[in-house]
C-alpha positions in Angstrom: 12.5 -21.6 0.6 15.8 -21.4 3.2 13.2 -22.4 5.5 13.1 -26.0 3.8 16.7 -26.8 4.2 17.8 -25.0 7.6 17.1 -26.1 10.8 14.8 -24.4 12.6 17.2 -23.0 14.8 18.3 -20.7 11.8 15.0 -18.8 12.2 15.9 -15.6 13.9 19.1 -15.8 11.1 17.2 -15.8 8.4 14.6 -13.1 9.9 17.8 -11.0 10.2 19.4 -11.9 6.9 16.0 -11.3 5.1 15.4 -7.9 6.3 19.0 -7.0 5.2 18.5 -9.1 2.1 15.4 -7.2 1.4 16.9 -3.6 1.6 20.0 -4.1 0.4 18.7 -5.8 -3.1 16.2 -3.0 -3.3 18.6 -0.2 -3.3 21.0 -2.1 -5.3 18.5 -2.7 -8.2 16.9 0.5 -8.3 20.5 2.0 -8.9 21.5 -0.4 -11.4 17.8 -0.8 -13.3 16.2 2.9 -13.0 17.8 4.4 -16.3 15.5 1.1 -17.9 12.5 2.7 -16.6 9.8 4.4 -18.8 10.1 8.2 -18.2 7.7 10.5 -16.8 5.9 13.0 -19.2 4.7 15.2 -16.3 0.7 15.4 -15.2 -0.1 18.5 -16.7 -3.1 19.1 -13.9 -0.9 18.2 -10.6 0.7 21.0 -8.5 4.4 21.1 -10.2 3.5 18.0 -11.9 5.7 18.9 -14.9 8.7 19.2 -12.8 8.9 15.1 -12.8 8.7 15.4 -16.6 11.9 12.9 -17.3 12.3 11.2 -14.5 12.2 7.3 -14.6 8.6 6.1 -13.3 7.3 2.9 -12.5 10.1 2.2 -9.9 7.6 -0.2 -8.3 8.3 -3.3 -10.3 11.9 -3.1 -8.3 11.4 -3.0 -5.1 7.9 -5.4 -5.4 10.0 -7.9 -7.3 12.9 -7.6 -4.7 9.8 -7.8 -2.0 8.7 -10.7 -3.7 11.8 -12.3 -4.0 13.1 -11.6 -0.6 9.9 -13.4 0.6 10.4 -16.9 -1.3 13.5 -16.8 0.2 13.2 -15.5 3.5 10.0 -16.5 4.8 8.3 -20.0 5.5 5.0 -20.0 3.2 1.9 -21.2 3.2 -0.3 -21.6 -0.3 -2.3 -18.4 1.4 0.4 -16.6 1.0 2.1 -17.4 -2.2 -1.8 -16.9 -3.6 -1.1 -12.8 -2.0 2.3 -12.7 -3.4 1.0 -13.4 -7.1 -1.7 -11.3 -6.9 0.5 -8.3 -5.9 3.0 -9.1 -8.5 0.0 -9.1 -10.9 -1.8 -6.1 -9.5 2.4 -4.5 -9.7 2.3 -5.8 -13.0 -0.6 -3.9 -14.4 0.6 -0.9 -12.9 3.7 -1.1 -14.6 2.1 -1.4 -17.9 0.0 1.3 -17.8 3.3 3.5 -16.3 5.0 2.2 -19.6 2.0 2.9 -22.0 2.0 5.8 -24.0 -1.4 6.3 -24.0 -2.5 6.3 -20.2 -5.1 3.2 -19.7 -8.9 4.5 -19.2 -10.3 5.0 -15.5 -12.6 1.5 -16.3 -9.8 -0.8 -17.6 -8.2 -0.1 -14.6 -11.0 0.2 -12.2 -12.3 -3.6 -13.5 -8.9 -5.0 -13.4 -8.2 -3.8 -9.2 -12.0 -5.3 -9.2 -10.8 -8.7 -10.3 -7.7 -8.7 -8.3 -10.1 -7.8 -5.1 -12.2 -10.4 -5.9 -9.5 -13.0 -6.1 -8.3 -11.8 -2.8 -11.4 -12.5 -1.2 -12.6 -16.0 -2.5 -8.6 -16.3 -1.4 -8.7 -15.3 2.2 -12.4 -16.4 3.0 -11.3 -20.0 1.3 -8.4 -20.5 4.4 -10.1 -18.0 7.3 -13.5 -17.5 8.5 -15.8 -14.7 7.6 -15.4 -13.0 10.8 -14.7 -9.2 11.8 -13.1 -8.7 15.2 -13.9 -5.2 16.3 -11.0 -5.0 18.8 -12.2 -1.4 20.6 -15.7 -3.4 21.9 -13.9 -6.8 22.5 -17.3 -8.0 20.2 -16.9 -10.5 17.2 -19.7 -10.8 14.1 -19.7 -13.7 12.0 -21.2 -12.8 9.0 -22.4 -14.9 5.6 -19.0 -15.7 3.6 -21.1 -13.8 0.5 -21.8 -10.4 2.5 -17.6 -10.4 4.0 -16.8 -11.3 0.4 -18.4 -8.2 -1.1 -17.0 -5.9 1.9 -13.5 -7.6 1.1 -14.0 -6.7 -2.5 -14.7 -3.0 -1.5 -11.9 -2.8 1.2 -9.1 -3.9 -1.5 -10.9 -2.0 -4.4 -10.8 1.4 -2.0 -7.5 0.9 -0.6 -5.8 0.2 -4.3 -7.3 3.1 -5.3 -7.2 6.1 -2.8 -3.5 4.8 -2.1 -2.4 5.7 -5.7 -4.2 8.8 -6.0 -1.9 9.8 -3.1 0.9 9.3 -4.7 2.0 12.2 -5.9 4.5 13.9 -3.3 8.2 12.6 -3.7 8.3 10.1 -0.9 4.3 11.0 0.5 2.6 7.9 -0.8 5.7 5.6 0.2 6.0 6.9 4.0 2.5 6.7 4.5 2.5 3.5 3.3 5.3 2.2 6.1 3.3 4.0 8.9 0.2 2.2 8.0 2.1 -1.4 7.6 4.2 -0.9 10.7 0.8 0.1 12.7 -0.6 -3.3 11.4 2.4 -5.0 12.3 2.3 -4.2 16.2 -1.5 -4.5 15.9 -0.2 -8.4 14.7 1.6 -8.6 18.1 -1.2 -7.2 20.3 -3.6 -10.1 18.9 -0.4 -12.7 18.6 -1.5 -13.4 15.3 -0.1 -17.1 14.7 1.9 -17.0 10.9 4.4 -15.5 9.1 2.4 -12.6 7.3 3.8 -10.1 9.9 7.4 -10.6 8.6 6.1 -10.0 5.4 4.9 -6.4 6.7 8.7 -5.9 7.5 9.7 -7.5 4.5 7.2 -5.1 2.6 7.9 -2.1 4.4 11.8 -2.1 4.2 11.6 -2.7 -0.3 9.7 0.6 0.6 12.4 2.2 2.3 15.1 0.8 -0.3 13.1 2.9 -2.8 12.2 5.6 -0.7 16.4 5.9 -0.5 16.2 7.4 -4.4 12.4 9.2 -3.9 13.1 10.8 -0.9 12.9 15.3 -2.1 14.4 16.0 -4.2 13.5 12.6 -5.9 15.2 11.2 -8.5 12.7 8.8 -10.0 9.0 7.3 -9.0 7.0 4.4 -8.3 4.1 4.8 -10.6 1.0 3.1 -10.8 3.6 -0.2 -10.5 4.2 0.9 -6.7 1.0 2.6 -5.7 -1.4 0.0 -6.3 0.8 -3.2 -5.2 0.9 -0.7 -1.8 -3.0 -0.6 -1.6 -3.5 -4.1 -1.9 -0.5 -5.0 0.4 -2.2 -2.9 2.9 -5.8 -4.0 2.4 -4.8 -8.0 2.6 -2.1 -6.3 6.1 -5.5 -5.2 7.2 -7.8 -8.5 6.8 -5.0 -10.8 8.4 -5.4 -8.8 11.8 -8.8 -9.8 11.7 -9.5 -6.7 12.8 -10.6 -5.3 9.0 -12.4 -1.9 10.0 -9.2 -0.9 11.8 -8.2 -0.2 8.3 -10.2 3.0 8.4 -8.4 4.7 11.2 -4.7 3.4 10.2 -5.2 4.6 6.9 -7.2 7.8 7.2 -4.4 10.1 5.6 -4.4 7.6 3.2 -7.9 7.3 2.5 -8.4 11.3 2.5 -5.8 12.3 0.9 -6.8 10.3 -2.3 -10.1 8.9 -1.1 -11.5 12.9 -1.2 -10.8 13.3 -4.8 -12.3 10.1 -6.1 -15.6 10.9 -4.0 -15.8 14.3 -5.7 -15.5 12.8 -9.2 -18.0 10.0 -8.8 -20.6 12.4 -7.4 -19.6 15.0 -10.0 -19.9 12.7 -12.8 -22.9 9.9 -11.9 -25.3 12.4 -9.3 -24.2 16.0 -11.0 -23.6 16.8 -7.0 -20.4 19.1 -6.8 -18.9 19.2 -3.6 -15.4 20.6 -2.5 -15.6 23.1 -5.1 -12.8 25.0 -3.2 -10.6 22.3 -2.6 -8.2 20.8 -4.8 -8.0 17.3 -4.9 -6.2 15.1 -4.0 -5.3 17.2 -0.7 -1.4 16.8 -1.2 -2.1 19.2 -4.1 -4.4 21.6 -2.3 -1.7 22.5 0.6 1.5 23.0 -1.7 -1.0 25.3 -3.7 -3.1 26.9 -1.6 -1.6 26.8 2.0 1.6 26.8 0.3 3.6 23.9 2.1 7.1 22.9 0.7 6.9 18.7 -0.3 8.7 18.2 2.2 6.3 19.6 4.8 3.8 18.2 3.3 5.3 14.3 3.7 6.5 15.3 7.4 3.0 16.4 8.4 0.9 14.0 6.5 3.3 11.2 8.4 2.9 12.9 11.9 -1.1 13.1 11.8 -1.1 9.3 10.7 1.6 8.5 13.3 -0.5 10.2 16.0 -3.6 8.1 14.8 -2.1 4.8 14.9 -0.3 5.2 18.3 -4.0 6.1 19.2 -5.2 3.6 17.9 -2.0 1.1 19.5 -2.6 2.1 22.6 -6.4 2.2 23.0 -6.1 -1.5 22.0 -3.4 -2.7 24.2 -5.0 -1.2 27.3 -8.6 -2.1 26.5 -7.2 -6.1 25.8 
């Protein structure tokens, strides 16, 4: 919006005025707004779940809207990427409503509701980008039929919503990993010079993260929620397509994707092919090392962040050198 009325000499300004903008209103409104929150009843089959019984949840709809806001502001938009903007507000919305419900929403309601908001983000992106995947490690580019990249967008938005809030479940895990993974996509923007403004978005994205983050951090004193958690996953899956570079998702969000992904494996094989797998390991894997290999949360979030960390400045690197 600024964009429209300042020269654009103002730019780098209103890059660093929209980054300060962006945390500041985040930790300002989570303060003020988090005793409005619905509160947390505790998961009675988490590791220590019921110690977050009473705590304000569904601290997502703060620092999404301040994202949100901060990006109309801030940031010089195209229709692409108001289209993004409203479908993470929605998929934020959603979330929030089922944080706020007193009955928990069903596994399908919510599974057919990310499926819609996947499909709109890929009749979205393949309507103002081609149906290309770069894989950057080979230096090779395959075009394939707009139908074909528009199921594999459905399933790469679908999975990432998903396994990214079944991970959410550490104070500050989900949220941390989230920034690692953004960050990684932001430099990966850099390496390709991406033309656009989604990659101050990423910043954008990733600092309403770290306003919240200033309240979750152990010991936390409130939660995203389904709110936060899935408005992460699709951030990250749509960070993911605008490299270009989609399958790079797989290696910048492995923590992400095992951590939660594990668990919803073993369930769907459990319940549709009677196959039980991982019998001796709890799912999702944040709950299986505070229980069985009996790491504090705060070890858990330190070493979950420094495998990913190692992964992406792999995965950085062996780019940058092989361009």
């Amino acid at each position: 919006m600024l964009h429209q009325v300042l020269p654009e000499s103002y730019n780098a300004v209103l890059a660093l005025v929209g980054i300060l903008f962006a945390f500041g209103a985040t930790v300002f409104a989570t303060g003020a707004f988090q005793e409005k929150l619905p509160k947390d009843a505790g998961r009675e089959f988490a590791h220590n779940g019921k110690l977050s019984a009473g705590k304000p949840r569904g601290a997502g709809i703060i620092f999404v809207l301040m994202f949100t806001l901060a990006a109309v502001l801030f940031s010089d938009l195209s229709a692409e990427i108001v289209i993004y903007l409203i479908l993470t507000v929605i998929c934020m919305v959603t979330g929030f409503l089922d944080d706020a419900s007193k009955t928990p929403w069903g596994e399908y309601k919510k599974g057919f509701l990310d499926l819609c908001v996947a499909a709109m983000v890929a009749v979205t992106y393949l309507k103002y980008n081609p149906s290309t995947i770069e894989f950057a490690f080979l230096g090779v580019e395959l075009v394939l039929p707009p139908v074909v990249f528009a199921v594999l967008t459905v399933i790469l938005v679908w999975v990432s919503v998903n396994v990214t809030n079944c991970s959410d479940g550490v104070d500050g895990l989900s949220g941390t990993l989230t920034i690692v993974t953004l960050m990684t996509f932001y430099a990966l923007n850099q390496i390709f010079e991406k033309p656009g403004d989604f990659s101050f978005l990423i910043l954008l994205f990733a600092v309403c993260i770290l306003g919240y983050l200033w309240y979750n951090a152990t010991p936390s004193k409130l939660m995203m929620g389904d709110a936060g958690s899935r408005a992460m996953g699709l951030f990250i899956a749509i960070a993911a397509l605008k490299t270009g570079c989609p399958v790079l998702y797989v290696p910048v969000a492995l923590v992400l994707i095992l951590d939660g992904g594990l668990g919803l494996v073993k369930v769907a094989l459990i319940r549709f092919c009677k196959i039980h797998i991982l019998k001796n390991t709890r799912t999702p894997l944040h709950d299986h090392v505070r229980k069985v290999w009996d790491w504090s949360n705060t070890q858990t979030v330190f070493r979950f962040a420094i495998i990913q960390i190692i992964l992406s400045a792999a995965v950085i690197y062996s780019i940058r050198i092989g361009m």
